[in-house]
N, C-alpha and C positions, 0 to 999 in steps of 0.2 A: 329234548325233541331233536331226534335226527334231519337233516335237511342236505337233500341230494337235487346237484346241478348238475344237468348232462347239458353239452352244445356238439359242436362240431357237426351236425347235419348240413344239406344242401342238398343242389344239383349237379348232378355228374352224368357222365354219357357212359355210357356200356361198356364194361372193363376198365374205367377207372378207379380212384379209392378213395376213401374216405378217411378221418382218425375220426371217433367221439370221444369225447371224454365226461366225465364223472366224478363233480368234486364233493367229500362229503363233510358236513359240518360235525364237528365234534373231536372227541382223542377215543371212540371206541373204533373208527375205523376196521385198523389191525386183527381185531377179534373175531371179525365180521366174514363170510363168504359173500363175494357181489357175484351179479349175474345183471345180464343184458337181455331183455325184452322187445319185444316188437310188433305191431297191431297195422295190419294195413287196411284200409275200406272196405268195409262188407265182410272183414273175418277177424276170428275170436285173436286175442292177445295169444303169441307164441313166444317160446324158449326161444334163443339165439346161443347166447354161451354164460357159462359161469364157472369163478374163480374160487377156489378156497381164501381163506383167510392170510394166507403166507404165500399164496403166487406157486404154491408148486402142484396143486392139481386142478387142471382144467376140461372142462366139457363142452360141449358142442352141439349143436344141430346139424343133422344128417345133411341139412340144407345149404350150408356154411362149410362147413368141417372142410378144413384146406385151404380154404379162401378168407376166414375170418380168425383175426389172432385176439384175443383178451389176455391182456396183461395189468399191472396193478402195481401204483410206487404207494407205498403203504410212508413215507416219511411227507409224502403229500396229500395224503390222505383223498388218491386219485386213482380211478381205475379207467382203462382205457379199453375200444374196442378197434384193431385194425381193420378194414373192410377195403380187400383186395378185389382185381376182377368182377367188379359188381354188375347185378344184372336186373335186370327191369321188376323180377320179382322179388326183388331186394327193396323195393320201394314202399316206406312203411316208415311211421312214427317207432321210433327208438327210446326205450325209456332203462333206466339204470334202478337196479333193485338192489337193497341188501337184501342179504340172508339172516336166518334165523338161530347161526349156528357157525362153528369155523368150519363146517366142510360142504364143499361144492355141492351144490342142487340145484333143481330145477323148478322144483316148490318155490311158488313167489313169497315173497317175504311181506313185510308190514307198511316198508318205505320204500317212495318212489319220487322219483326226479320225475320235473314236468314232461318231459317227451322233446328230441329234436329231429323234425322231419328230414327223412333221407327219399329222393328222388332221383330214380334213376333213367336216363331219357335213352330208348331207343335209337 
């Protein structure tokens, strides 16, 4: 059984950053494509970003792209999401997903880390 810890959420004011991070229990990590989730009140779960299994191809939401890096140390079996310039609409529980597969999507997978809330104050 896979078991995914994301923290690093909080409080931040407008154009600050954030790191989360994403640690996953197990040695199938490496095999795996992660992706990053996010659900804020009163709206459905959205895509953020996701990683291939090797860290070399990554994707985006139109919403982020530029502002949010996802990266992945696969000998830590840890995947990170950077959150630059953040903005009030950025405000939203954050959850860490694998994938189904080694390459990047946006299809949620089977496992998920509990969620760490990211607030961002005008």
């Amino acid at each position: 059984q896979v078991q995914l810890a994301d923290s690093g959420g909080g409080l931040v004011q407008t154009g600050g950053s954030l790191r989360l991070s994403c640690i996953a229990s197990g040695r199938t990590f490496s095999t795996y494509a992660m992706g990053w989730f996010r659900q804020a009140p009163g709206k459905e779960r959205e895509f953020v970003a996701g990683i291939s299994s090797g860290g070399g191809n990554t994707d985006y939401a139109d919403s982020v792209k530029g502002r949010f890096f996802i990266f992945r140390d696969n000998a830590k079996n840890t995947v990170y999401l950077q959150m630059n310039s953040l903005k009030p609409e950025d405000t939203a529980v954050y959850y860490c997903n694998r994938g189904s597969s080694r390459l990047v999507t946006r299809r949620e997978g089977d496992y998920w880390g509990q969620g760490t809330q990211v607030t961002v104050s005008s």
